[in-house]
C-alpha positions in Angstrom: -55.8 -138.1 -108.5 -52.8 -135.4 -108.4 -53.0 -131.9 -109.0 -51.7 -131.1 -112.8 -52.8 -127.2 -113.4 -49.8 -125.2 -114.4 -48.9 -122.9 -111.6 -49.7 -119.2 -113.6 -46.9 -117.5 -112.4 -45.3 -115.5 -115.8 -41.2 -116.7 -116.3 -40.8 -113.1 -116.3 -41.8 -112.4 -113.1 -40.2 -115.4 -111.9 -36.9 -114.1 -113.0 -37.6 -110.6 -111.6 -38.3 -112.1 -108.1 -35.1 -114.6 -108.4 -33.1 -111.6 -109.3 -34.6 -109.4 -106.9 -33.1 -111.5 -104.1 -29.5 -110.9 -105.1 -29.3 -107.4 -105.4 -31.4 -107.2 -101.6 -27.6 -108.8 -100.5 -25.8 -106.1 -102.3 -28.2 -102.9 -100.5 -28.0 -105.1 -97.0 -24.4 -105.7 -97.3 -23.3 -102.3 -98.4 -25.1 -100.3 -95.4 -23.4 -102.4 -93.0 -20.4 -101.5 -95.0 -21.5 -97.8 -94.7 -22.3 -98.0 -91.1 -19.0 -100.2 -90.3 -20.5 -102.2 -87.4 -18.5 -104.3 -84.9 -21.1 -106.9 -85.2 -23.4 -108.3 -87.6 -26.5 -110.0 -85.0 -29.8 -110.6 -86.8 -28.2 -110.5 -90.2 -31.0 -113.1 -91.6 -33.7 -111.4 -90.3 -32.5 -107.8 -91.7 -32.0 -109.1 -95.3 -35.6 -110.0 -95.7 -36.7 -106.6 -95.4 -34.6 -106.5 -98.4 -35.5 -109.2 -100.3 -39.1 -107.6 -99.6 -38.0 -103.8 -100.6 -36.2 -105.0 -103.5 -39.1 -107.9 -104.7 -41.5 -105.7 -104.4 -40.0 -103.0 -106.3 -39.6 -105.5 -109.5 -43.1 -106.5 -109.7 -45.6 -104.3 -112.0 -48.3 -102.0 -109.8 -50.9 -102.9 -112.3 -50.4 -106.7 -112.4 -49.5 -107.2 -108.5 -51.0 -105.9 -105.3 -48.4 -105.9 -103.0 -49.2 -106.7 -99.8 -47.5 -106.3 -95.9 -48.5 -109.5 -93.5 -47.5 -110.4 -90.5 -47.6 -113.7 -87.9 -46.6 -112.4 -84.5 -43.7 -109.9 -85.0 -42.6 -111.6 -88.4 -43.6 -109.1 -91.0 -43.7 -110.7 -94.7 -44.9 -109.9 -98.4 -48.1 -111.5 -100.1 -47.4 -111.1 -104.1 -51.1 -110.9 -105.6 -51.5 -111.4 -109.3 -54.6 -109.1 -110.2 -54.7 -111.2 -113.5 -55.0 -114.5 -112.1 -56.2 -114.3 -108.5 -53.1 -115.9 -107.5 -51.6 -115.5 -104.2 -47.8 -115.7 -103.8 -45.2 -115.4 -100.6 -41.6 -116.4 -100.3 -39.5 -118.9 -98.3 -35.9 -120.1 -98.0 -35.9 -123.8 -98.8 -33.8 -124.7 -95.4 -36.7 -122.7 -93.3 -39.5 -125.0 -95.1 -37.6 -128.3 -94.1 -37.2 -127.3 -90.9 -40.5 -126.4 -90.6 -41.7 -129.9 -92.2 -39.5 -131.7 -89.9 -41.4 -130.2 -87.0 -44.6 -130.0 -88.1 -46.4 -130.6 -84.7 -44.3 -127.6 -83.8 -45.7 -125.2 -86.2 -49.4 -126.3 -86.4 -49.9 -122.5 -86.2 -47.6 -121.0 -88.5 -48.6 -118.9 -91.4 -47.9 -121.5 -93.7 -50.7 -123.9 -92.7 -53.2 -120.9 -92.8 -52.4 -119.9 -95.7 -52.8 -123.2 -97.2 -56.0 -123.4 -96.5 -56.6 -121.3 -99.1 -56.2 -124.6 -101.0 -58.3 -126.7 -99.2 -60.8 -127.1 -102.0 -58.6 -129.5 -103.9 -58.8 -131.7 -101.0 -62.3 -132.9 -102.3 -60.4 -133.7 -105.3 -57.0 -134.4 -105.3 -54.3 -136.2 -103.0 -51.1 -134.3 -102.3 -48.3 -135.3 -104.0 -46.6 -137.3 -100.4 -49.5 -137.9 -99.2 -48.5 -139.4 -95.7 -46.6 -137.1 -94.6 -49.2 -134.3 -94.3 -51.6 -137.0 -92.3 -49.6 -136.5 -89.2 -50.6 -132.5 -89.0 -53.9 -132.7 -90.9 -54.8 -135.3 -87.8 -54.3 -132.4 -85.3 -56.4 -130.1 -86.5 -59.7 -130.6 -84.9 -62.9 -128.1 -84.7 -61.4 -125.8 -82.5 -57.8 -125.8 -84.4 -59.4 -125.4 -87.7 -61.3 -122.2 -86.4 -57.9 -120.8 -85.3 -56.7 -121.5 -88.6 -59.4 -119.8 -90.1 -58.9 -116.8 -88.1 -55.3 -116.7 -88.6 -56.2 -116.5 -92.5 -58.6 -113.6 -92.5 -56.1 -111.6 -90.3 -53.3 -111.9 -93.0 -55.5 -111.5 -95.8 -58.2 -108.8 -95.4 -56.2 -105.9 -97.1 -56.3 -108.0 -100.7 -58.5 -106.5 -103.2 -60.3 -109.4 -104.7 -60.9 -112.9 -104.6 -57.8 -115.7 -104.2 -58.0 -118.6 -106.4 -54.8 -120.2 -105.1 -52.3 -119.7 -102.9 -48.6 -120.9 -103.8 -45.0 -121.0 -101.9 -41.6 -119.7 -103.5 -39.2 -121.5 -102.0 -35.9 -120.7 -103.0 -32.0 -121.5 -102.3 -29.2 -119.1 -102.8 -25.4 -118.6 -102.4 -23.7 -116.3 -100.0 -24.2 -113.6 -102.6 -27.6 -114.2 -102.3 -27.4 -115.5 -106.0 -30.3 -117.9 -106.6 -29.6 -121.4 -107.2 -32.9 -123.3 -106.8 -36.3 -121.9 -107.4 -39.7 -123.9 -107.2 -43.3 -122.8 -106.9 -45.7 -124.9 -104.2 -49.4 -125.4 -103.7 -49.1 -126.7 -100.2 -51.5 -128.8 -98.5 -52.5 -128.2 -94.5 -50.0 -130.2 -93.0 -47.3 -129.1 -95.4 -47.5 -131.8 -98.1 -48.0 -130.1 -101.3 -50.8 -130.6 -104.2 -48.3 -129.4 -106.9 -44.5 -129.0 -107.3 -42.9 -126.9 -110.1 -38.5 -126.6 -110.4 -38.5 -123.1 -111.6 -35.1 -123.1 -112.4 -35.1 -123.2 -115.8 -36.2 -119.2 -115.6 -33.0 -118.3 -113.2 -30.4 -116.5 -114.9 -27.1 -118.0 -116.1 -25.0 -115.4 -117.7 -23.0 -115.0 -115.0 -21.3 -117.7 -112.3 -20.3 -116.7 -109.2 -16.7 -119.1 -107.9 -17.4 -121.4 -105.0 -13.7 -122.1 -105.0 -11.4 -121.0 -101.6 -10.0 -117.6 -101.7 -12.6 -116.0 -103.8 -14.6 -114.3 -101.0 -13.4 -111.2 -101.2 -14.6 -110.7 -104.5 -16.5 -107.4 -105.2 -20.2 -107.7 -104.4 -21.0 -104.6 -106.1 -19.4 -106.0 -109.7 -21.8 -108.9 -109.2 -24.8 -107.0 -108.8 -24.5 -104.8 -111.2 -23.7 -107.2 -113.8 -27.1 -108.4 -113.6 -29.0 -105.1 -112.9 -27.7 -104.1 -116.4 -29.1 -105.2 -119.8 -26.3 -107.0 -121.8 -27.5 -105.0 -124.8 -26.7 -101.4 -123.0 -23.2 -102.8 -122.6 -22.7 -103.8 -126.6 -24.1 -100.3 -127.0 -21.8 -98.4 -125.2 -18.9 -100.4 -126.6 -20.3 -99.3 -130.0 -20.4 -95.8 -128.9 -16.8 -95.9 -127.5 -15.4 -98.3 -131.0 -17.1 -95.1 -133.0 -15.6 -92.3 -130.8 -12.3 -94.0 -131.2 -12.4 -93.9 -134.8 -13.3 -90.6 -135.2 
């Protein structure tokens, strides 16, 4: 039987975090700009902190707790809806696949811990590929399983109430850091996933950024700020300047 409850996650919010990631390129890429640096080494790494800063201011105080987790050294956000117990974190599509593709690699990760969290569907549902979780689930034995476990309570013990689900945003996006895919996940241990939502339909489209040769040096800061600002300001302040005109 598969897995058919509606990840709860508000379009809003969806939108907030997709455009959240955008302007995080714009802050990044305007201190280095600042700072004029001869090189640019661990420029993936930096930009999450802010995708973080930037996510995490979006996100409501009284609907989210917000919270700081870390595997090793690798520091990352937990998104928890107060309304619905929900537990959210974020992902770059290319760093799930490569994860997936290695999976006896990263038996450990905070992925698989996390999706324990889900584990009572298990005694319900079959994940949505099946097979290809089999191959980490068969690894896990007593022993692995308590490491798991312990893994979990580490990253979790500063939430503030129960979790009723944990889910995945993975997401794709362009050198601008525009988002171009979006989906929520309810992964399985072993990486399959119980449910699979495209998200896209909540990403905004008001303004396309060129793929086409010779357009790289295009202004990141016009980009940004054409989505950080409401399209209704901007017909009101053409208003205001049509009226002063007149007078």
């Amino acid at each position: 039987m598969n897995y058919e409850v509606d990840i709860p996650l508000k379009p809003l919010y969806i939108r907030m975090i997709a455009e959240a990631i955008p302007n995080a390129y714009y802050l990044y890429d305007e201190h280095v700009n600042e700072q004029n640096f001869l090189t640019d080494n661990g420029r993936d790494g930096e930009i999450w902190n802010y995708i973080n800063k930037c996510a995490s201011e979006v996100l409501p105080v009284d609907s989210f707790q917000i919270v700081v987790m870390n595997r090793g050294i690798w520091k990352f956000l937990g998104l928890y809806d107060k309304e619905t117990h929900y537990l959210y974190t974020l992902m770059r599509e290319k760093n799930l696949t490569n994860i997936q593709k290695k999976i006896s690699d990263h038996l450990f990760h905070y992925l698989n811990a996390l999706s324990k969290l889900n584990d009572e569907l298990a005694e319900t549902y079959e994940p949505i590929y099946h097979q290809m979780s089999l191959f980490g689930v068969d690894f896990y034995d007593e022993e692995g399983n308590e490491v798991l476990e312990k893994i979990l309570k580490s990253m979790i013990r500063k939430i503030d109430g129960d979790i009723e689900r944990y889910v995945l945003i993975a997401f794709d996006s362009d050198r601008f850091g525009v988002v171009k895919n979006i989906r929520g996940i309810i992964p399985s241990k072993g990486l399959d996933f119980y449910k699979d939502e495209n998200w896209n339909t909540y990403i905004a489209t008001e303004y396309e950024i060129s793929e086409e040769a010779g357009q790289e040096s295009e202004v990141l800061e016009n980009i940004v700020l054409l989505q950080r600002k409401p399209r209704m300001k901007r017909v009101e302040k053409t208003k205001r300047t049509t009226k002063k005109i007149n007078e």
